[in-house]
PDB file with SEQRES, HELIX, SHEET and CRYST1 records, atoms N, CA, C and O in Angstrom:
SEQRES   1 A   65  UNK UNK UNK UNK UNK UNK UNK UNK UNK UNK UNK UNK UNK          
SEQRES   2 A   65  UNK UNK UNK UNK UNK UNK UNK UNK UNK UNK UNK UNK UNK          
SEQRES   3 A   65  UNK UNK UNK UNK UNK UNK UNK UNK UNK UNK UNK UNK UNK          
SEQRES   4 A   65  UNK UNK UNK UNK UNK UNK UNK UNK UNK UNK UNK UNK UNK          
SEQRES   5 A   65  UNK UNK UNK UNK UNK UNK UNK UNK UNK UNK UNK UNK UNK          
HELIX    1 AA1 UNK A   16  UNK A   63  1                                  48    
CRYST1    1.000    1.000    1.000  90.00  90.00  90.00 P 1           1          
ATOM      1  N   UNK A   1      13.935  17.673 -13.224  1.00  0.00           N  
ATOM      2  CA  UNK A   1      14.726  17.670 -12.020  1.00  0.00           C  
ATOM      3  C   UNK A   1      15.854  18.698 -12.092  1.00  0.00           C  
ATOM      4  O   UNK A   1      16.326  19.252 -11.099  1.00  0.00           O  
ATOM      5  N   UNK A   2      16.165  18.861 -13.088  1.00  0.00           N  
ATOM      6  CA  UNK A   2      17.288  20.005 -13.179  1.00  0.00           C  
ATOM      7  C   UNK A   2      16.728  21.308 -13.172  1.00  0.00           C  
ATOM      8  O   UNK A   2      17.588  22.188 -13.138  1.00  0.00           O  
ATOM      9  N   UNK A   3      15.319  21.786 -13.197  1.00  0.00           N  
ATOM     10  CA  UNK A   3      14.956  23.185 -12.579  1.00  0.00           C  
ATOM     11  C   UNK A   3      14.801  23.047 -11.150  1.00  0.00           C  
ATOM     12  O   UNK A   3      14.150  22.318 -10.402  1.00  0.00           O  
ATOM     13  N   UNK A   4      15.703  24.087 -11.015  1.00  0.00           N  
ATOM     14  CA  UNK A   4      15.828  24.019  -9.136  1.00  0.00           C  
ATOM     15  C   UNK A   4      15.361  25.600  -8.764  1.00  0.00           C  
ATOM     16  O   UNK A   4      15.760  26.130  -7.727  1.00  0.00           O  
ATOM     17  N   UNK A   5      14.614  26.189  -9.565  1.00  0.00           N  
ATOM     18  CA  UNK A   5      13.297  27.436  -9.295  1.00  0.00           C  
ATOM     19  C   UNK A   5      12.313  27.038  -8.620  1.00  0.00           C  
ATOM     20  O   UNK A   5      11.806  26.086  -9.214  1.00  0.00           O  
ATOM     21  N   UNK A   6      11.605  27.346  -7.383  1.00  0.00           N  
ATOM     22  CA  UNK A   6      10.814  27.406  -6.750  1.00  0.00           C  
ATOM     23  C   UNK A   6       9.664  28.373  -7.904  1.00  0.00           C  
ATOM     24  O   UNK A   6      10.093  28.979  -8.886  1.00  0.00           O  
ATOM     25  N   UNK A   7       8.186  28.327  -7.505  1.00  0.00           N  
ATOM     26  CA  UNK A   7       7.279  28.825  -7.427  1.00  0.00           C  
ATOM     27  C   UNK A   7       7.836  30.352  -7.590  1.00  0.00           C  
ATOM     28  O   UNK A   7       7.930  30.736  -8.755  1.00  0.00           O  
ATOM     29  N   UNK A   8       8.079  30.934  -6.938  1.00  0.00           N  
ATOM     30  CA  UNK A   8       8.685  32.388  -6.929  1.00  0.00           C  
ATOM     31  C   UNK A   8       9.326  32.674  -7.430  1.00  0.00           C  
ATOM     32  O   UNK A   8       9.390  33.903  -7.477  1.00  0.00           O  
ATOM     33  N   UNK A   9      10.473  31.837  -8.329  1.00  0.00           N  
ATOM     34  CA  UNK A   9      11.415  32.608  -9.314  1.00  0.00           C  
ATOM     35  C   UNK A   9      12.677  31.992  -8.371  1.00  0.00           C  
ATOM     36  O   UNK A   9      13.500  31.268  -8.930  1.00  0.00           O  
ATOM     37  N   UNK A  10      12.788  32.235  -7.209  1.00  0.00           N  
ATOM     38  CA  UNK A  10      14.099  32.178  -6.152  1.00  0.00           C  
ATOM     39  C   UNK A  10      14.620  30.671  -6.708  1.00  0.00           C  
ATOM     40  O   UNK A  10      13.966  29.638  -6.847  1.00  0.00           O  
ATOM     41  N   UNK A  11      15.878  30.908  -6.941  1.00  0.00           N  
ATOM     42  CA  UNK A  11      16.986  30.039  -6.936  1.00  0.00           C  
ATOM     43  C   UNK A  11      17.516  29.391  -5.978  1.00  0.00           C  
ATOM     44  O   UNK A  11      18.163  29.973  -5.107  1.00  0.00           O  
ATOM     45  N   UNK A  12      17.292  27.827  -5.985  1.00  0.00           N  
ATOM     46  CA  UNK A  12      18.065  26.914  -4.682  1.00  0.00           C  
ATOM     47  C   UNK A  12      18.530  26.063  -5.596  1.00  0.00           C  
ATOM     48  O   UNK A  12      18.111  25.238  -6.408  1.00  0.00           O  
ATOM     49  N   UNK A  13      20.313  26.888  -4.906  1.00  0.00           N  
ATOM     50  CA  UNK A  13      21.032  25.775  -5.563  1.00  0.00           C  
ATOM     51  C   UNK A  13      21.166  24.626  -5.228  1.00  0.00           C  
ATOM     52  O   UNK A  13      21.482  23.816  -6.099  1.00  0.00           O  
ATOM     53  N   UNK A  14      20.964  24.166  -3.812  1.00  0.00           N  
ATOM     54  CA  UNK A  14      20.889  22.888  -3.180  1.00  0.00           C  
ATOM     55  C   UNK A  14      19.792  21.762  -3.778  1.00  0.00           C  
ATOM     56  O   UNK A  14      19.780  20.543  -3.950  1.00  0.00           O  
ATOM     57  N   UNK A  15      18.954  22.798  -3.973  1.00  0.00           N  
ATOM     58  CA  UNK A  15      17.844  21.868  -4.591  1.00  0.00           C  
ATOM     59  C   UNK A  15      16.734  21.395  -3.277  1.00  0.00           C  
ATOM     60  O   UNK A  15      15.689  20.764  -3.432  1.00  0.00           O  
ATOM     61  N   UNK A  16      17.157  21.772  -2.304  1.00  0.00           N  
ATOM     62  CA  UNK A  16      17.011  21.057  -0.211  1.00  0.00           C  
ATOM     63  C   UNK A  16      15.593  21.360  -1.015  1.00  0.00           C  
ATOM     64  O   UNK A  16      15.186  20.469  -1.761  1.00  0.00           O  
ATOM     65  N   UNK A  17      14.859  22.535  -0.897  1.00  0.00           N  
ATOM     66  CA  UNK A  17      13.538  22.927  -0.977  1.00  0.00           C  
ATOM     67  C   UNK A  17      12.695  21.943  -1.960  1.00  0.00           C  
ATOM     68  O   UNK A  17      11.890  21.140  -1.486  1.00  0.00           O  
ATOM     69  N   UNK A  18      12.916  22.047  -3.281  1.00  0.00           N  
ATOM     70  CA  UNK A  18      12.658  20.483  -3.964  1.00  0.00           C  
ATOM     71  C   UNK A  18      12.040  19.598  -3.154  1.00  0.00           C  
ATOM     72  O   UNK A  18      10.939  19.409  -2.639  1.00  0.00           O  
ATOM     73  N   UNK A  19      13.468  18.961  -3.232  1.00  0.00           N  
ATOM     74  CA  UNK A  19      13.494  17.284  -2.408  1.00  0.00           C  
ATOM     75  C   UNK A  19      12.660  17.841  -0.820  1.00  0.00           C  
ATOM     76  O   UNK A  19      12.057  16.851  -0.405  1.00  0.00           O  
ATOM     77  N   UNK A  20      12.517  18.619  -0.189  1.00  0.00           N  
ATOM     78  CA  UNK A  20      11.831  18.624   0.767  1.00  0.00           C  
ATOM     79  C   UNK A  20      10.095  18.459   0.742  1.00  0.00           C  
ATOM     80  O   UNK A  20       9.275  17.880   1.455  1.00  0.00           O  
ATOM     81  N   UNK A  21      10.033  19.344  -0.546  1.00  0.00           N  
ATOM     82  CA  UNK A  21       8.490  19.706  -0.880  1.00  0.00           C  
ATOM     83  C   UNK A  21       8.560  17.992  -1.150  1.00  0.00           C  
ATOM     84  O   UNK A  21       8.171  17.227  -0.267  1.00  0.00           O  
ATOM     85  N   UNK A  22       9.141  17.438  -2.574  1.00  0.00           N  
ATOM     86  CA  UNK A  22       8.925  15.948  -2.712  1.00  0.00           C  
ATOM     87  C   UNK A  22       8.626  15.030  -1.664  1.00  0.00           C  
ATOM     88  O   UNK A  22       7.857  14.070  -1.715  1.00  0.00           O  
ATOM     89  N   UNK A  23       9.350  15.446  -0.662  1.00  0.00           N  
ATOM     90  CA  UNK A  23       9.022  14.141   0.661  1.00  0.00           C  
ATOM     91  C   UNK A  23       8.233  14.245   1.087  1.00  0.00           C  
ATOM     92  O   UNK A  23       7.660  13.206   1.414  1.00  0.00           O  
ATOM     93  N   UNK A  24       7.579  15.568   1.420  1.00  0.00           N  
ATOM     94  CA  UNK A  24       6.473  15.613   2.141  1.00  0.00           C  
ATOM     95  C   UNK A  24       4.818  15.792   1.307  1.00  0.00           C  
ATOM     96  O   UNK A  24       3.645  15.872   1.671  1.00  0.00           O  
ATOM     97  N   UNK A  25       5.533  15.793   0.087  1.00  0.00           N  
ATOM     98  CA  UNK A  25       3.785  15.466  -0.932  1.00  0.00           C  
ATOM     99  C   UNK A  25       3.899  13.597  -1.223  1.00  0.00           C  
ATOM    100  O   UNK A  25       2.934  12.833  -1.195  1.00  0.00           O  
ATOM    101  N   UNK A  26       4.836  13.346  -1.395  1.00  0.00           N  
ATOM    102  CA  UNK A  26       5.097  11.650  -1.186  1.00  0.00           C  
ATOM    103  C   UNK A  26       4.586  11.365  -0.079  1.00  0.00           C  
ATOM    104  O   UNK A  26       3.552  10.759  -0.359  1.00  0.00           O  
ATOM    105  N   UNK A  27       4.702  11.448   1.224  1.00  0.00           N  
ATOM    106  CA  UNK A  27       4.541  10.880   2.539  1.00  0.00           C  
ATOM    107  C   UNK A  27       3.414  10.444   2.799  1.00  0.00           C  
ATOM    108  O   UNK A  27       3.317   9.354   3.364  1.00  0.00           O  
ATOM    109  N   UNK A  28       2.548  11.010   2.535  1.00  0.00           N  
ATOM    110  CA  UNK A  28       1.096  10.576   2.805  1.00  0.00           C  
ATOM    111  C   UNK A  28       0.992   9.054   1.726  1.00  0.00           C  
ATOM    112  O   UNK A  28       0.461   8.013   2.115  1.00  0.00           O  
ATOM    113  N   UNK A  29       1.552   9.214   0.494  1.00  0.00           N  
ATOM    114  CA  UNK A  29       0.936   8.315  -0.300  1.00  0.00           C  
ATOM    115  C   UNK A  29       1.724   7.133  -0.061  1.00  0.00           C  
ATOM    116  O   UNK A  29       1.555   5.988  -0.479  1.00  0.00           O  
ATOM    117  N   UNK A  30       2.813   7.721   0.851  1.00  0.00           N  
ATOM    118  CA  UNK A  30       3.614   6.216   0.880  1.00  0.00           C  
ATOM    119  C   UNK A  30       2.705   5.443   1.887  1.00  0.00           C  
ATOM    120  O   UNK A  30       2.236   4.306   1.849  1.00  0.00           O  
ATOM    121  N   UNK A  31       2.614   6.497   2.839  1.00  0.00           N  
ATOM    122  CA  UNK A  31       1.385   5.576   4.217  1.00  0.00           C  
ATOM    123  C   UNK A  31       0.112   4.946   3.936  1.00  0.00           C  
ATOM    124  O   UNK A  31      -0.296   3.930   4.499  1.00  0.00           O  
ATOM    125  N   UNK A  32      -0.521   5.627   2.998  1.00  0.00           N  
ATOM    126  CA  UNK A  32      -1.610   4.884   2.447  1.00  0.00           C  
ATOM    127  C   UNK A  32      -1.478   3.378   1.550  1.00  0.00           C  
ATOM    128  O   UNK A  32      -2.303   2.465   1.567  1.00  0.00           O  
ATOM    129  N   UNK A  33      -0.586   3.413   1.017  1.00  0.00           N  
ATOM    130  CA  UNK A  33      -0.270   2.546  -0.021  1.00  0.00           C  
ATOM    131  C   UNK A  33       0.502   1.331   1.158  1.00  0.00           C  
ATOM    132  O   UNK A  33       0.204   0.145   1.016  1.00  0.00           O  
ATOM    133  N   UNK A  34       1.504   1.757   2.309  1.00  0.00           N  
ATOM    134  CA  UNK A  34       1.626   0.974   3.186  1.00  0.00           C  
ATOM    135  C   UNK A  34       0.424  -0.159   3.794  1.00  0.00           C  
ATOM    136  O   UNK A  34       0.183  -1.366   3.794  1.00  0.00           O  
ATOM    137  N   UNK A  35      -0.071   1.004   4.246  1.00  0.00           N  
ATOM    138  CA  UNK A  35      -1.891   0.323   4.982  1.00  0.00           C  
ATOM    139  C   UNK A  35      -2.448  -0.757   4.005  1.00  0.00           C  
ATOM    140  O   UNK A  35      -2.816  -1.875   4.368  1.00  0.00           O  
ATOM    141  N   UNK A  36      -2.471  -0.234   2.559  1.00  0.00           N  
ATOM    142  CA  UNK A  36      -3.186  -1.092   1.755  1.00  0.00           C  
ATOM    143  C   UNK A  36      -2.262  -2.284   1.759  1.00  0.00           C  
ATOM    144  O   UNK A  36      -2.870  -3.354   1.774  1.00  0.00           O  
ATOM    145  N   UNK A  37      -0.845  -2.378   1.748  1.00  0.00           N  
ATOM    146  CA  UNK A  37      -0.227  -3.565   1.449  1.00  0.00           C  
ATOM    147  C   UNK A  37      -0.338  -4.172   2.969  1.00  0.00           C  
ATOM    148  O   UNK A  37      -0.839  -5.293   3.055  1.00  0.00           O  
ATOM    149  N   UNK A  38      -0.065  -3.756   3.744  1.00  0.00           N  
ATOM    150  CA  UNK A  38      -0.418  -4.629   5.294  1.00  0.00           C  
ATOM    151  C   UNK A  38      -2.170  -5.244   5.263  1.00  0.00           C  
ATOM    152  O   UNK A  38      -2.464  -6.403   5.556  1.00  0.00           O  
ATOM    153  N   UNK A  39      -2.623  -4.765   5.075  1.00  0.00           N  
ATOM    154  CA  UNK A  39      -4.024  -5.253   5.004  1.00  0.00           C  
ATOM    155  C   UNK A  39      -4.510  -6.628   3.942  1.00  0.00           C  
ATOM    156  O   UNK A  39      -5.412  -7.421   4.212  1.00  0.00           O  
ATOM    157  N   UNK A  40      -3.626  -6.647   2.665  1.00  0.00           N  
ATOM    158  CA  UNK A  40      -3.732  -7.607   1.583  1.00  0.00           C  
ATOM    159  C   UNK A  40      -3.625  -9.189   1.971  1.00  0.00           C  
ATOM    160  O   UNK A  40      -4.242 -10.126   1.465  1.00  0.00           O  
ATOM    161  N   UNK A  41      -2.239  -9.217   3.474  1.00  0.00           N  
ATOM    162  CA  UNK A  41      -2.197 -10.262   3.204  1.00  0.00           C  
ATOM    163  C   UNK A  41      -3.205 -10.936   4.154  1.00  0.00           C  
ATOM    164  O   UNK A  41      -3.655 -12.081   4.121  1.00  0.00           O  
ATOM    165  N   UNK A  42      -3.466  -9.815   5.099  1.00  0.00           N  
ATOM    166  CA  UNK A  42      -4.814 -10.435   6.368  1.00  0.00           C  
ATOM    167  C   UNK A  42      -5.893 -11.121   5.032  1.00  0.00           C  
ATOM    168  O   UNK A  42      -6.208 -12.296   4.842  1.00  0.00           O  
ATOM    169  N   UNK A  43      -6.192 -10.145   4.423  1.00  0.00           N  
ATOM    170  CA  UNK A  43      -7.629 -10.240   3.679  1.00  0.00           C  
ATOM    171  C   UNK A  43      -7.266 -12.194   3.118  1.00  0.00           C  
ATOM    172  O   UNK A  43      -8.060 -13.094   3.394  1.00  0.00           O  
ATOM    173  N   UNK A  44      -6.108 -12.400   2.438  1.00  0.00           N  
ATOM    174  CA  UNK A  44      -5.928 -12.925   1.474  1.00  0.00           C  
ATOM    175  C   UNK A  44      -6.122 -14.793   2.730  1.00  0.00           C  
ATOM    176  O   UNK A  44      -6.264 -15.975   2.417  1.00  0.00           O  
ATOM    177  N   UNK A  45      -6.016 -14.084   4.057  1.00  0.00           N  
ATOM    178  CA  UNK A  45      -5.350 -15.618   5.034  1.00  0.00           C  
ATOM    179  C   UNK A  45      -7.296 -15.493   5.709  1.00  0.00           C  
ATOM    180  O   UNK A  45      -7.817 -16.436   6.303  1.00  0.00           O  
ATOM    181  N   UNK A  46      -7.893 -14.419   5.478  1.00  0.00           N  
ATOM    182  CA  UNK A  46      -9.111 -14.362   5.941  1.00  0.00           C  
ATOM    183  C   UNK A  46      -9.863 -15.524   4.871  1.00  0.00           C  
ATOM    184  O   UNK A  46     -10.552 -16.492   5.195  1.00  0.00           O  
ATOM    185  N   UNK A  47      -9.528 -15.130   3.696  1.00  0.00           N  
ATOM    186  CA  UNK A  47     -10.719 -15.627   2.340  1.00  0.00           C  
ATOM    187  C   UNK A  47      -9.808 -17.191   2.456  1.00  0.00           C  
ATOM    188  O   UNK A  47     -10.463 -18.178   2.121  1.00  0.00           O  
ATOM    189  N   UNK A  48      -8.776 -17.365   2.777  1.00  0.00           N  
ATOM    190  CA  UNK A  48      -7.602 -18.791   2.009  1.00  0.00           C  
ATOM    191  C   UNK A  48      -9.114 -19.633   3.761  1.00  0.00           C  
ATOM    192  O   UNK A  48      -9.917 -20.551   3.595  1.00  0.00           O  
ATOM    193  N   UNK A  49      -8.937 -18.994   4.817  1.00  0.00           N  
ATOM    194  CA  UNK A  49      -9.380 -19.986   6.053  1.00  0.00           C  
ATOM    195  C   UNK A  49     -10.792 -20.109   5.584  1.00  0.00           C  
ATOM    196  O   UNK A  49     -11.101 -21.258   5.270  1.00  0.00           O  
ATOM    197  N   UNK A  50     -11.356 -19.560   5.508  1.00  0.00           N  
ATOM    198  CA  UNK A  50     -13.239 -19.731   4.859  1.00  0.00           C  
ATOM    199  C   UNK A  50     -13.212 -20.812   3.760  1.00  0.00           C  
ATOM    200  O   UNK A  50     -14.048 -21.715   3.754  1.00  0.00           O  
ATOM    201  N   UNK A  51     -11.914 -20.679   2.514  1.00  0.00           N  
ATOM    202  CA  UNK A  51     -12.141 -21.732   1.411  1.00  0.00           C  
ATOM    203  C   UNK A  51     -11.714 -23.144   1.724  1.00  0.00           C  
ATOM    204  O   UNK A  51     -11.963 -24.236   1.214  1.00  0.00           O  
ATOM    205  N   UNK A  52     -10.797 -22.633   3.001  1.00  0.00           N  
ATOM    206  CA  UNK A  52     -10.313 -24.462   3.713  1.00  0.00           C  
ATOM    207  C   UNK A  52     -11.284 -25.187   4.534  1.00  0.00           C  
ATOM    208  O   UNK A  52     -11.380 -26.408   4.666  1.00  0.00           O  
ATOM    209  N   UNK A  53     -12.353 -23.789   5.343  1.00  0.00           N  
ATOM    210  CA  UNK A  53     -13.615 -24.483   6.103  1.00  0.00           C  
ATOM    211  C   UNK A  53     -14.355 -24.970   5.187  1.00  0.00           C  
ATOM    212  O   UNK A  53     -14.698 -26.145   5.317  1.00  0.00           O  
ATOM    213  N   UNK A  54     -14.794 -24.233   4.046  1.00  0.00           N  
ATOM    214  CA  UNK A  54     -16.303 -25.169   3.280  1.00  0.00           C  
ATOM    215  C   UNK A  54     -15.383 -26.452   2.571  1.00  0.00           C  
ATOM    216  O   UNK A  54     -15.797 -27.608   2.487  1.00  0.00           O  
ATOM    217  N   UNK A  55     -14.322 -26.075   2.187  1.00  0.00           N  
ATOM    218  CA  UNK A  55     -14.023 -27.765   1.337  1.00  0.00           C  
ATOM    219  C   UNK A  55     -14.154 -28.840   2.510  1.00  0.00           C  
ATOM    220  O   UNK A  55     -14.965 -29.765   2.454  1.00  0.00           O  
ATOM    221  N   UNK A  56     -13.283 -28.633   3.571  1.00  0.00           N  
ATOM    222  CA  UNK A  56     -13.709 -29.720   4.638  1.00  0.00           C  
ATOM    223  C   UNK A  56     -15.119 -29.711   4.935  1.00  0.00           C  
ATOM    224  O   UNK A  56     -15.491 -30.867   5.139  1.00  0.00           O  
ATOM    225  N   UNK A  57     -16.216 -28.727   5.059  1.00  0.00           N  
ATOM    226  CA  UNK A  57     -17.491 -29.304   5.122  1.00  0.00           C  
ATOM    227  C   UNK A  57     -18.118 -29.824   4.119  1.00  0.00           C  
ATOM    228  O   UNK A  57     -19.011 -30.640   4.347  1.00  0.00           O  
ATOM    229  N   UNK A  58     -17.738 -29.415   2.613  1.00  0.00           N  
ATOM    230  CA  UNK A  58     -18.286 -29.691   1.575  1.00  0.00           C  
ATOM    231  C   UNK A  58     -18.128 -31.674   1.638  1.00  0.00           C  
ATOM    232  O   UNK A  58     -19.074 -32.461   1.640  1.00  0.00           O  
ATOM    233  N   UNK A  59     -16.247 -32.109   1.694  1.00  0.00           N  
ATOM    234  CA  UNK A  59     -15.970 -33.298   1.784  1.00  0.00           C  
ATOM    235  C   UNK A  59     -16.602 -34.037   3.301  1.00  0.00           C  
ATOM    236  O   UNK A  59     -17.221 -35.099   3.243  1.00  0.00           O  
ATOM    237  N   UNK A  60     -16.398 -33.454   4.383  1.00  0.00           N  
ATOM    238  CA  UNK A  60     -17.403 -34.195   5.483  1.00  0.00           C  
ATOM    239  C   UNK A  60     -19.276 -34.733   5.088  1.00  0.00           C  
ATOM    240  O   UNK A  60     -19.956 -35.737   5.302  1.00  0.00           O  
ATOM    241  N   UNK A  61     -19.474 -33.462   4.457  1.00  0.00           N  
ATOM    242  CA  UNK A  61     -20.913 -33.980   3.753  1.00  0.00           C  
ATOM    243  C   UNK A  61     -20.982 -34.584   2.952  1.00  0.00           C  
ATOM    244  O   UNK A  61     -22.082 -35.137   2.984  1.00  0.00           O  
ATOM    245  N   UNK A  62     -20.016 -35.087   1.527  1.00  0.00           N  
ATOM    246  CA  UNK A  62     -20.291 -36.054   0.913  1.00  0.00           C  
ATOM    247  C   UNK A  62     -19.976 -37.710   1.987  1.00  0.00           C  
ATOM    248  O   UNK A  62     -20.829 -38.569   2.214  1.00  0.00           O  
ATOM    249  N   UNK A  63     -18.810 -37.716   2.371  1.00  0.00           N  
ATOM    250  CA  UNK A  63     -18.655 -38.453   3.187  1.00  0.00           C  
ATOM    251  C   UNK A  63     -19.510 -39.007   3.807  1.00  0.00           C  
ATOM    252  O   UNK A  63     -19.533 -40.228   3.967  1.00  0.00           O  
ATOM    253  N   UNK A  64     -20.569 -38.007   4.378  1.00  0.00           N  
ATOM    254  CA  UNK A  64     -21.944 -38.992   5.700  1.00  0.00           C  
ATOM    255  C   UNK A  64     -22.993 -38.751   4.968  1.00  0.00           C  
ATOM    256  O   UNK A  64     -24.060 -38.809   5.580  1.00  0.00           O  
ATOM    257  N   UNK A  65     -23.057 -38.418   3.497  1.00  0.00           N  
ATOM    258  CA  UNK A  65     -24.337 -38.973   2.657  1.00  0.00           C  
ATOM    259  C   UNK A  65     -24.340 -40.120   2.058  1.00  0.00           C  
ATOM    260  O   UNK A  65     -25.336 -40.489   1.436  1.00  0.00           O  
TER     261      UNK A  65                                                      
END                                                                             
């Protein structure tokens, strides 16, 4: 983090160019990695409602055998 040389040799003392390139090679992976965490908890309330339907059918069928 303390080389603040660009590709070309050119000197930024701000460092702006850096942290700019950083945000925008980050950005994508933050959005993807977003998507994946929004999606986890659908998946997780999709699979939890299917394992609450078969136990109640599993227990309704012992029940009326």
């Amino acid at each position: 983090m303390a080389n603040n040389q660009g590709p070309q040799g050119n000197h930024d003392p701000a460092g702006s160019t850096q942290m700019f390139r950083a945000f925008v090679d980050d950005a994508p992976q933050s959005r993807q990695a977003a998507a994946a965490a929004s999606s986890g908890p659908r998946i997780g309330l999709i699979v939890g409602v299917v394992v609450a339907v078969a136990v109640v059918a599993a227990v309704a069928w012992l029940a009326l055998a």
